[in-house]
LOSE-105454 format. One line per 8 residues: number of its first residue (from 0); their letters; for each residue x negated, y negated, z negated of C-alpha. Coordinates in steps of 0.2 Angstrom, whole numbers. Each point is the difference from the previous one (the first is absolute). Last residue first. Layout:
<nukols>
NUM = A = X:Y:Z ~ ...
</nukols>
This chain:
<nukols>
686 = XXXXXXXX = 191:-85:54 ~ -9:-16:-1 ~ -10:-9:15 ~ -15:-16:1 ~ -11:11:4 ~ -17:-10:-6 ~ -9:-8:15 ~ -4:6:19
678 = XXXXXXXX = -20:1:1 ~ -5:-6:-18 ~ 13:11:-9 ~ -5:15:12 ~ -18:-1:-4 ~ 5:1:-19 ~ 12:15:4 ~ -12:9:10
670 = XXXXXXXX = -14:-1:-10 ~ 11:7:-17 ~ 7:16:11 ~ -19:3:4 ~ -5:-1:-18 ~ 16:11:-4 ~ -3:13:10 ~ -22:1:-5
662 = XXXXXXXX = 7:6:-17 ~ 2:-10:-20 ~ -3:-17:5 ~ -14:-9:-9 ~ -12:-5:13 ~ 17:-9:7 ~ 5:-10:-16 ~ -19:-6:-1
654 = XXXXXXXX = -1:-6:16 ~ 19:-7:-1 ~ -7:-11:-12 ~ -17:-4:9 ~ 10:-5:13 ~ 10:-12:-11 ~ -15:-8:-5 ~ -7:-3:15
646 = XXXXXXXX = 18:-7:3 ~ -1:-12:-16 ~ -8:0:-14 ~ -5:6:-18 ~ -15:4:-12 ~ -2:8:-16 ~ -14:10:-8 ~ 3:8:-17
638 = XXXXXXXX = 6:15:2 ~ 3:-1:18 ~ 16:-16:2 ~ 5:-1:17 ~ 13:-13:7 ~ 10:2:18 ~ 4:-13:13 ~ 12:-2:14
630 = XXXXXXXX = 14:2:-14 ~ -6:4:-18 ~ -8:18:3 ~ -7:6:-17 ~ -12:10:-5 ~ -9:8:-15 ~ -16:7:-7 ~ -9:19:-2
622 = XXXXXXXX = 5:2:-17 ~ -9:15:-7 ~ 9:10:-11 ~ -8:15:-9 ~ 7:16:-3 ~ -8:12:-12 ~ -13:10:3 ~ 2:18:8
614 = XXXXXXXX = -1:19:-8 ~ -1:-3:-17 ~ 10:-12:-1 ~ 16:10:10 ~ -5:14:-8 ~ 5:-8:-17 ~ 4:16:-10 ~ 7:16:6
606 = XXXXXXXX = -1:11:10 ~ -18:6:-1 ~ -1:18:1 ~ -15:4:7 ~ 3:6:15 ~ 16:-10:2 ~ -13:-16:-3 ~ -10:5:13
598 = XXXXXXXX = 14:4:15 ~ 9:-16:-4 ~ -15:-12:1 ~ -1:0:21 ~ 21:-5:-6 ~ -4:-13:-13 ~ -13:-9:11 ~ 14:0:14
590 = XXXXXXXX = 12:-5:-12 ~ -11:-17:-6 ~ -3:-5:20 ~ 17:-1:2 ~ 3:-9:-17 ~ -13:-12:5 ~ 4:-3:18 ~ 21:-1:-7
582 = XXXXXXXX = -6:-11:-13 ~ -10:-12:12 ~ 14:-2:12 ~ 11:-4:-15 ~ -10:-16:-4 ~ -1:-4:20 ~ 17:-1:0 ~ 5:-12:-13
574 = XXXXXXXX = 6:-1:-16 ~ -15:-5:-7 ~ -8:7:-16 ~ 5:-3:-18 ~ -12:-14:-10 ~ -15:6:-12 ~ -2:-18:-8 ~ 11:5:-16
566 = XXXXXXXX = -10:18:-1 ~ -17:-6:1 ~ 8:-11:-16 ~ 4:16:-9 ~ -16:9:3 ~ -11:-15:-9 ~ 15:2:-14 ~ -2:19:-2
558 = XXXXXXXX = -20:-4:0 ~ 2:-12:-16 ~ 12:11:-7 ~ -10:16:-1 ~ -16:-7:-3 ~ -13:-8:11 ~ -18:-3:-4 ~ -14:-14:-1
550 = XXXXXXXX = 5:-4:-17 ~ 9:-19:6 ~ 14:2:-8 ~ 9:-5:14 ~ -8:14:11 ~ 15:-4:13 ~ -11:-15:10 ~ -16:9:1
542 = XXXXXXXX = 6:16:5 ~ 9:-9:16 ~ -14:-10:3 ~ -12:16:1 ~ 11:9:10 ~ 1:-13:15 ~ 9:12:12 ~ 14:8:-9
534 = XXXXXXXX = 16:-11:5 ~ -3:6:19 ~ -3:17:-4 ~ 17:-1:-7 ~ 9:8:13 ~ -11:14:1 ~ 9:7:-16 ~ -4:15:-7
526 = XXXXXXXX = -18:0:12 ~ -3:-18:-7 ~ 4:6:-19 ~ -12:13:1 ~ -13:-14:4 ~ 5:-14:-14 ~ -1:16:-12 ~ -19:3:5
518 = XXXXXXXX = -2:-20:0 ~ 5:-3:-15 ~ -8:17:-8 ~ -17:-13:5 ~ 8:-14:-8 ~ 3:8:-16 ~ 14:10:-7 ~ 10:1:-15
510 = XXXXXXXX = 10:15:-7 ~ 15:0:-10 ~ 14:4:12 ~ -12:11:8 ~ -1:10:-15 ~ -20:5:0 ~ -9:17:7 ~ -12:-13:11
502 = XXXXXXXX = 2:11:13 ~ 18:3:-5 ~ 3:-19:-2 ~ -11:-4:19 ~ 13:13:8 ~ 17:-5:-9 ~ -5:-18:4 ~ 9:0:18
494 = XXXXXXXX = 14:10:-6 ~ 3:-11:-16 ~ 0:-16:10 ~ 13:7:15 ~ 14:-13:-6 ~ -11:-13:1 ~ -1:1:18 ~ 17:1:5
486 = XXXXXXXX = 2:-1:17 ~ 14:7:9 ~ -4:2:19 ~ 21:-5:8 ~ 11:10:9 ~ 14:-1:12 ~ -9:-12:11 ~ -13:13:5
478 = XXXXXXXX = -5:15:-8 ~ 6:12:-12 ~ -7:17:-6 ~ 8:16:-8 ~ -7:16:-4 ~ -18:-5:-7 ~ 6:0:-18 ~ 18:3:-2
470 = XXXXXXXX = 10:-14:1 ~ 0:-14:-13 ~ -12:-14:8 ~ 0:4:20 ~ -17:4:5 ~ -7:-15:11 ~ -18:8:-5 ~ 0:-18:-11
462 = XXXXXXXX = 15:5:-10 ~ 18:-2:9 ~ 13:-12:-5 ~ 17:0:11 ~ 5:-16:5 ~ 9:-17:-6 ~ 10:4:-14 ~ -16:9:-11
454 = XXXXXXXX = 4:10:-14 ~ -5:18:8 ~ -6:6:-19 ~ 16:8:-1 ~ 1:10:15 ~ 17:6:6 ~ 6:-18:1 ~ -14:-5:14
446 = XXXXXXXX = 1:14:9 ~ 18:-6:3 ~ -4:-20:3 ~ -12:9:14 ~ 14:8:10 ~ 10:-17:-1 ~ -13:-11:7 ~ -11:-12:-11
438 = XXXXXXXX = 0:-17:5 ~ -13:-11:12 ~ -1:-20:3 ~ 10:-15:5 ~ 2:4:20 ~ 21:-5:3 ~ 4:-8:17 ~ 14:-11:2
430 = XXXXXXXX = 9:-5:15 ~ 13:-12:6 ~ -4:-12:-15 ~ 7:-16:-11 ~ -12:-4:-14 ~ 4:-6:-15 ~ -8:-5:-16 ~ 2:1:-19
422 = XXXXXXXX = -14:-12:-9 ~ -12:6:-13 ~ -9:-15:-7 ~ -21:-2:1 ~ 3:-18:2 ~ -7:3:19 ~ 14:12:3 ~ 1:19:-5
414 = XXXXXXXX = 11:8:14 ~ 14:13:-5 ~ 9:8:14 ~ 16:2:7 ~ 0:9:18 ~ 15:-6:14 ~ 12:11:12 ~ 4:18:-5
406 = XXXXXXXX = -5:-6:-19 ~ -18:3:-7 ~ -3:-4:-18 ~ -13:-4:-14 ~ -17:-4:11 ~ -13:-5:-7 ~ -13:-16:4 ~ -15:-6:-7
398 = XXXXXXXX = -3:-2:21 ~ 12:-3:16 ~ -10:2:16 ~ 8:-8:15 ~ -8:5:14 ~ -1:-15:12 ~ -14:5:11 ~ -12:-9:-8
390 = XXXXXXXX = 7:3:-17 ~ -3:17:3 ~ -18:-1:5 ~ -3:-13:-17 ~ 8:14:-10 ~ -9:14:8 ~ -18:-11:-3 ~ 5:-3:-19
382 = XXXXXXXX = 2:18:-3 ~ -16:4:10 ~ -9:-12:-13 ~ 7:7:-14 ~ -6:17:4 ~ 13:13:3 ~ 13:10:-13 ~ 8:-20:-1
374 = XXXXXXXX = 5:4:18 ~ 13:-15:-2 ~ -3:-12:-12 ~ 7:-6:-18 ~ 9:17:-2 ~ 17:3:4 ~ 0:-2:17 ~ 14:-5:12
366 = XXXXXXXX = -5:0:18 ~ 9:-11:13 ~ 4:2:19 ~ 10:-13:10 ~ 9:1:16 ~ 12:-17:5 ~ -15:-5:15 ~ -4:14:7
358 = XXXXXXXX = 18:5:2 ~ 2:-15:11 ~ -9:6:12 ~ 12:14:4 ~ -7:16:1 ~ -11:8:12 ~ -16:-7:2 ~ 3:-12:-15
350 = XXXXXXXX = 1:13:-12 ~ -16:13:4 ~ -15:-12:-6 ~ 6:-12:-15 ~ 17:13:-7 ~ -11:14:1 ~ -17:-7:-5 ~ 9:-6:-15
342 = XXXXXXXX = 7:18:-4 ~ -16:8:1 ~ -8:-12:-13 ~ 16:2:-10 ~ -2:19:1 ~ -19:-3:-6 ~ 4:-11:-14 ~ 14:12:-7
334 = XXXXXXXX = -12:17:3 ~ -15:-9:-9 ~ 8:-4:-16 ~ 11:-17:2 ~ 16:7:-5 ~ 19:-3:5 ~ -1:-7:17 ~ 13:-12:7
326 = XXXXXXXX = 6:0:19 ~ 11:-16:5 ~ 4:3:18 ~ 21:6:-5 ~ -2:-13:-12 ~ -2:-11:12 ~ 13:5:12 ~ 14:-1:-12
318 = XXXXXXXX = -5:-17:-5 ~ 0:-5:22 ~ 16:10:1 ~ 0:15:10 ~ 16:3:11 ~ -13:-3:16 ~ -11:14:-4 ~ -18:-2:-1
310 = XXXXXXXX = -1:3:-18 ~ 7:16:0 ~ -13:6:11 ~ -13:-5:-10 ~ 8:6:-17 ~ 1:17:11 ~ -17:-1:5 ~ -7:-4:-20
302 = XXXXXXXX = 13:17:-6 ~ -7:12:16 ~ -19:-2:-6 ~ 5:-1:-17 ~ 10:17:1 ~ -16:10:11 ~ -11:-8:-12 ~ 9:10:-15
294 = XXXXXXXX = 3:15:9 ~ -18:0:2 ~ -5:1:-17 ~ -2:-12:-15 ~ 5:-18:4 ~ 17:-5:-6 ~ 13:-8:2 ~ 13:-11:-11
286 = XXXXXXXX = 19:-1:-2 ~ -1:14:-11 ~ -12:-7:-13 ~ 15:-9:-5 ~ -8:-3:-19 ~ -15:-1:-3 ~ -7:11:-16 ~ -18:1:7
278 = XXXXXXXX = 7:9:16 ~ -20:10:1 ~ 1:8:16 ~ -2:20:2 ~ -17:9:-1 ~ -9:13:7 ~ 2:18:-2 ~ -15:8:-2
270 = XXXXXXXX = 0:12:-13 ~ -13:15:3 ~ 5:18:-8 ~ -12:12:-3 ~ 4:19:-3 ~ 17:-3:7 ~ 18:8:3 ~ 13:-9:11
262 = XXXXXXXX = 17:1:-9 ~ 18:-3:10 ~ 11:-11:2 ~ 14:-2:18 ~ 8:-17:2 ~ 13:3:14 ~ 1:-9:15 ~ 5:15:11
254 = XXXXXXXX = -17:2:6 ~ -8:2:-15 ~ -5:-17:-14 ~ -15:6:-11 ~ -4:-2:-16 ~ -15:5:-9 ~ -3:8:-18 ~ -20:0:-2
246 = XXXXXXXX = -3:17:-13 ~ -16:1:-8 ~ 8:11:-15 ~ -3:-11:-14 ~ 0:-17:12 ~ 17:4:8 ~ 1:-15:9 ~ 15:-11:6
238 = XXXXXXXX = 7:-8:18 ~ -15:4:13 ~ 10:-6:17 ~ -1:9:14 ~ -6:4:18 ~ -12:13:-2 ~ -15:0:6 ~ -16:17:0
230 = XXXXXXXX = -17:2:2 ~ -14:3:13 ~ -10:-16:-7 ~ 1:-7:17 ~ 17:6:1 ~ 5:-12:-13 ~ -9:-14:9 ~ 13:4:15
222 = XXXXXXXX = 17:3:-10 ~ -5:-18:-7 ~ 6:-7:15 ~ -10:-17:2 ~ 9:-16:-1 ~ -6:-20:1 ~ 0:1:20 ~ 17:6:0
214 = XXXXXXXX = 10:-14:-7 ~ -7:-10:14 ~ -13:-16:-4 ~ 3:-18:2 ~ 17:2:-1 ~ 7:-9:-14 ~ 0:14:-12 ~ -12:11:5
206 = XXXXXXXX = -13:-14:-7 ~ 5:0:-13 ~ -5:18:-2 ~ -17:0:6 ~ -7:4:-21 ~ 11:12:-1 ~ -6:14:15 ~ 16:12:-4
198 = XXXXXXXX = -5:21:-1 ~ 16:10:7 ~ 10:12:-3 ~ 10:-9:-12 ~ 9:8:-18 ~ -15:7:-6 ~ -6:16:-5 ~ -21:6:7
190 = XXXXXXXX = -2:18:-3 ~ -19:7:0 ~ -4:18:-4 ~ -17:-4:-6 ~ -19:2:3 ~ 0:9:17 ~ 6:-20:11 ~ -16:-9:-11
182 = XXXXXXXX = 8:-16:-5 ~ -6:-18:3 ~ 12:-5:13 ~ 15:5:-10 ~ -6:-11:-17 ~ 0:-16:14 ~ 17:6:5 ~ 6:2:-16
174 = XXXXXXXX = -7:-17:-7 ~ 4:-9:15 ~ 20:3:1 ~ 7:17:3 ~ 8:4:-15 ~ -2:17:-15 ~ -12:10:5 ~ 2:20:-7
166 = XXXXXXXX = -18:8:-2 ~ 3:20:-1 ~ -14:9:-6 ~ -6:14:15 ~ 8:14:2 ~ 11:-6:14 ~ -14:-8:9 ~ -5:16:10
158 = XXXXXXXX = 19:0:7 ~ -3:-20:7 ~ -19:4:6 ~ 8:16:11 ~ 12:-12:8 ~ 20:-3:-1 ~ 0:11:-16 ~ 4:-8:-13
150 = XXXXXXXX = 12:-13:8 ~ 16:7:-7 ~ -6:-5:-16 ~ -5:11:-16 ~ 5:-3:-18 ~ 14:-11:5 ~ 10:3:-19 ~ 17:-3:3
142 = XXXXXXXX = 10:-6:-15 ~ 4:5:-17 ~ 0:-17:-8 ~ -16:5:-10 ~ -9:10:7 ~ 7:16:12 ~ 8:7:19 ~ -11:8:10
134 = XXXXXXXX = -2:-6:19 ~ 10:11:13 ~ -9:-6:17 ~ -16:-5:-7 ~ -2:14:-10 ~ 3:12:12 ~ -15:-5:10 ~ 1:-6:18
126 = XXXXXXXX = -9:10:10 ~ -3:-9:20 ~ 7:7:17 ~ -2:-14:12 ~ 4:-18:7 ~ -10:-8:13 ~ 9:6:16 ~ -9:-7:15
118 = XXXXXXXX = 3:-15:10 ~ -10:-12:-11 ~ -7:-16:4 ~ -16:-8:-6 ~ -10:5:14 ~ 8:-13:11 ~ -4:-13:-12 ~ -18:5:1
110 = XXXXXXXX = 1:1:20 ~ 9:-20:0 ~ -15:-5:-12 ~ -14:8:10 ~ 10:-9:17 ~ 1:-17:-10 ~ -18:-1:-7 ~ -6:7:18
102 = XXXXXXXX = 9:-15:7 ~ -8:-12:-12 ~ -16:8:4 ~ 1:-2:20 ~ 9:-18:-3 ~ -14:-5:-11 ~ -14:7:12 ~ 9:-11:16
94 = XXXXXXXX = 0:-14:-11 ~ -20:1:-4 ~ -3:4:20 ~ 12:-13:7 ~ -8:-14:-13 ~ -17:7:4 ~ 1:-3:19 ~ 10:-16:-5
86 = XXXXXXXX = -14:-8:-8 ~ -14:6:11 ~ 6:-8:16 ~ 4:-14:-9 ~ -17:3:-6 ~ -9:0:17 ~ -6:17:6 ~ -19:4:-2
78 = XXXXXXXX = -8:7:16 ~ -4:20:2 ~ -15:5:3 ~ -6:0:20 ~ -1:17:5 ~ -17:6:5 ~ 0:18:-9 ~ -14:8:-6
70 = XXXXXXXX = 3:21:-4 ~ -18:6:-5 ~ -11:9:11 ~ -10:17:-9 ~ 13:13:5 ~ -6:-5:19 ~ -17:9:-5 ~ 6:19:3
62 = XXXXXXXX = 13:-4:14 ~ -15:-8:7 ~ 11:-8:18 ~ 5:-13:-9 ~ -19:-8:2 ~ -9:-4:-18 ~ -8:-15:-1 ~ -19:-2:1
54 = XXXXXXXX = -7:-3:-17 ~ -6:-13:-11 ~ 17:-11:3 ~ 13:13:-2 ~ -10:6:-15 ~ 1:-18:-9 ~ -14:-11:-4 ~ 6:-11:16
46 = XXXXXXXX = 16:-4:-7 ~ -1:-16:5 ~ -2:4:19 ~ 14:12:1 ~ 13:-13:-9 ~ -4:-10:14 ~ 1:13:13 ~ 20:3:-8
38 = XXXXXXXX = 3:17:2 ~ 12:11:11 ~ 3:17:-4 ~ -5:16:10 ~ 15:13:-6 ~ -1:9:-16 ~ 1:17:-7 ~ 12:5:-15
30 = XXXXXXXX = 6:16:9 ~ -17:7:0 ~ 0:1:-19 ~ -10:-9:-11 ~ -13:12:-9 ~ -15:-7:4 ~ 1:-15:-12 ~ -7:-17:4
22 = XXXXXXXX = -17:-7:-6 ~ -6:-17:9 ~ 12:-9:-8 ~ 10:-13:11 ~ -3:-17:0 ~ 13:-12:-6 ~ 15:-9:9 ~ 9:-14:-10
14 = XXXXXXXX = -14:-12:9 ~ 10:1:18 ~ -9:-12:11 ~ 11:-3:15 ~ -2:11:14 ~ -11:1:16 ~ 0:17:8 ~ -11:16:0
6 = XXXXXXX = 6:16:7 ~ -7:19:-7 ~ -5:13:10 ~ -17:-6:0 ~ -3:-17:-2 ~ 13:-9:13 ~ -1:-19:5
</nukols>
């Protein structure tokens, strides 16, 4: 039937609808105005409170009242599709999304590589300094003095810098670089020498040599970090020092092959220069490898291939062909266990696919250790655990013994037997790797012989604000391998009762002090010497037990022997690289401090004294644990808290490995090398 202008028809019950509010806005344009709409009568007659109801409807024909109507449709909801249906209509919409932002990914990277290139002329007119063109001539061998480099002026930052105290860095390993990234670009005219250009990822390093991970993933151009700081490299080789007129003689091979010397001046001079390997007094040293840079891997990798090679070849006989496979380890620190845990996996995973079976069968791996277990640094029980992993996968691990001489062809050694006898052995080898600890290098063995206090044969010594001992206060520091943190409590007795002797106004040497002056000396010599904070917690004890006499103080002697055995227990500090990571931070944080100082103390005319202690605390090292990767498996020993395993464990390992890389390249360079090792295997290639 009809009411009004409007039609009525029978339709479902739509309850979603709701009644509309009597109040409606007058200013709605004419444009918005509605045809007659269909209702449901049903719905009409349940909302009988509502306006439409109490009152006649509106005809179309009011243009003033047709405002008022409200759009109603009659078209049935939709109905609910099955979920097949469903499934794939989300499955094409979520892979049709991926594809759409996986395509952007590629087109955005494709314009950003496009932006890279350069068609236009990037060189331009720059002043270079007559200095650094024509450098003066002086010291002590009469040679060029570099007093200003041909990099001055490349930027406004560079030429403002010259001014400024010039810090020379000697290396690129992880004290440098971590000293670099800690430095304020305007505090110092920064020069970083050494002989690579390039900063070497250690601990991945056996891995480079069997292929699990590219030569390239484990090296960041130092020329890169260097221009962070705005500063300046040089290629060369630090070969003396000058220490009385700050002068750093370097030598430098040029273009035509020739060894070119000259000085490098300094106001602060950082050693960093690593290490060499410890030979030990073994003879034939020559026929063995090494592993401390990445020429090194680069040799190992190419020397187990060949031996593989070889030993396929029909004219091998079957001894020749084992001792071609038969790889021996010198040294069961971490770098020794970890290459033969690389070297295992190898020879068991990547052989058999394209080598001969056979080969699989004559290889053998053994590690000869001179201690009574290997990774005897680490907790006994992760020790044990490598040992157990080895022998599982047929490692051979040769304990209590040393070597005495490697031949071309075979190793002698000395094993101690169950009798506790020395017997002479043999072992026939086609490769020999030598990891058996640290040894000075030539550049420090001369430091070492211009300062007579320098009496250590292993590494520079340094005070405890890594200062070098001998050099002129605050000029010189070492970190790293190359250096060692003397501690010699005892030594410092005098300076640490002068203050509580002229309080007192007594000799110190003839003074006694109670429990309470104890602790006040126990206190200055924790910030001398953080080192020992360990061996001064209980106080009380340690009073109590060197009061012999019983008087309820401490003489002279009594304290000089309570120092002395703080000395025996204080140990020297890893050769490792998170040790000298921590120094460069320290030292790096240290000389910013100096230089927001400098201005201050010029004022005042302070330059002299121990700035560097009033300034900055002494360095204190905290050992933040250790790992090792022992084929398919890894151990982990965080000061005090040990565990091992197997692949979770390895993950966590290269985790850790990863987190640690020094720039977002070689993270990425690392993630593609492990995901290609699990998708096509090690590259099995030499060249």
């Amino acid at each position: 039937m009809r009411i009004g202008a409007l039609r009525v028809v029978k339709a479902p019950v739509n309850r979603s609808l709701q009644p509309r509010s009597p109040q409606r806005p007058r200013n709605i344009p004419d444009h918005t105005r509605l045809l007659p709409h269909t209702i449901s009568t049903s719905h009409i007659c349940r909302q009988s409170t509502t306006t439409a109801c109490r009152r006649p409807l509106q005809t179309a024909s009011d243009p003033a009242k047709r405002r008022l109507l409200r759009s109603i449709s009659t078209k049935p909801l939709p109905h609910r599709r099955g979920p097949v249906f469903r499934f794939f209509y989300r499955s094409f919409a979520y892979t049709g999304a991926f594809i759409l932002v996986v395509g952007g990914l590629v087109v955005g990277f494709f314009v950003y590589d496009a932006s890279t290139y350069r068609e236009d002329l990037s060189y331009t007119d720059l002043p270079v300094s007559t200095e650094a063109l024509y450098p003066r001539r002086g010291g002590p061998k009469n040679l060029p003095i570099a007093d200003a480099l041909v990099s001055d002026d490349d930027s406004p930052e560079n030429s403002r810098a010259k001014s400024k105290p010039k810090l020379v860095v000697l290396g690129s390993g992880w004290g440098s670089v971590a000293l670099l990234k800690q430095l304020n670009p305007a505090d110092y005219h920064i020069t970083v020498v050494s002989p690579v250009n390039y900063f070497l990822f250690t601990p991945m390093l056996p891995s480079a040599t069997v292929g699990t991970l590219e030569l390239r993933s484990l090296v960041e151009p130092i020329r890169r970090i260097v221009q962070r700081v705005k500063g300046h490299f040089l290629r060369a080789e630090a070969v003396d020092v000058v220490l009385s007129e700050r002068l750093l003689e370097v030598a430098q091979v040029d273009a035509a092959g020739e060894q070119r010397h000259f000085y490098l001046p300094y106001d602060k001079l950082v050693i960093g220069v690593g290490s060499t390997t410890n030979a030990h007094g073994v003879k034939g040293l020559e026929n063995c490898y090494f592993l401390k840079t990445i020429e090194d891997a680069g040799k190992i990798r190419n020397k187990i291939l060949q031996n593989l090679e070889h030993a396929c070849l029909p004219t091998t006989t079957d001894d020749e062909r084992r001792r071609l496979l038969s790889f021996v380890v010198s040294g069961g620190g971490p770098t020794g266990v970890e290459f033969a845990a690389e070297l295992f996996d190898l020879l068991n995973e990547d052989l058999g696919r394209s080598f001969p079976k056979i080969l699989r069968n004559e290889v053998s791996v053994h590690v000869i250790q001179s201690r009574g277990h290997i990774l005897n640094t680490y907790d006994e029980a992760l020790s044990k655990f490598a040992e157990e992993r080895f022998a599982h996968d047929q490692v051979e691990v040769l304990t209590n013994s040393r070597v005495k001489e490697v031949l071309p062809d075979k190793i002698l050694f000395t094993q101690k037997d169950g009798n506790g006898e020395t017997v002479t052995k043999e072992l026939p080898h086609g490769f020999c790797l030598w990891s058996t600890g640290v040894a000075q290098t030539d550049f420090c063995k001369r430091i070492a012989e211009k300062i007579d206090i320098q009496t250590n044969r292993h590494a520079l010594e340094t005070d405890s604000h890594l200062r070098l001992n001998g050099a002129p206060l605050g000029s010189v520091y070492a970190i790293g391998d190359c250096s060692t943190v003397q501690n010699n409590v005892a030594d410092h007795l005098l300076t640490f009762l002068r203050t509580l002797a002229v309080e007192k106004g007594k000799d110190p040497e003839k003074m006694q002090i109670t429990f309470t002056e104890w602790r006040q000396v126990a206190q200055r010599v924790k910030k001398r010497f953080p080192q020992a904070s360990d061996h001064l917690r209980r106080l009380d004890k340690l009073f109590e037990q060197y009061d012999k006499n019983k008087s309820g103080t401490l003489d002279f002697g009594e304290l000089h022997e309570l120092l002395i055995q703080i000395d025996s227990k204080l140990t020297s500090l890893p050769a490792t690289a998170q040790r000298a990571h921590q120094q460069g931070q320290y030292l790096g944080r240290k000389l910013s401090k100096l230089a927001l100082a400098a201005p201050g103390m010029a004022a005042n005319e302070m330059d002299y004294g121990d700035l560097d202690d009033a300034v900055y605390k002494a360095f204190e090292y905290h050992h933040l644990g250790s790992l090792a990767y022992i084929g398919n498996s890894a151990v982990f020993d965080f000061g005090g808290l040990s565990f091992s395993g197997g692949l979770l464990a390895v993950y966590l390992w290269r985790s850790v490995y990863f987190a640690q890389s020094v720039s977002f390249r070689t993270r990425v360079l690392l993630a593609m090398d492990w995901s290609k090792r699990a998708l096509f295997g090690r590259d099995l290639m030499n060249y």
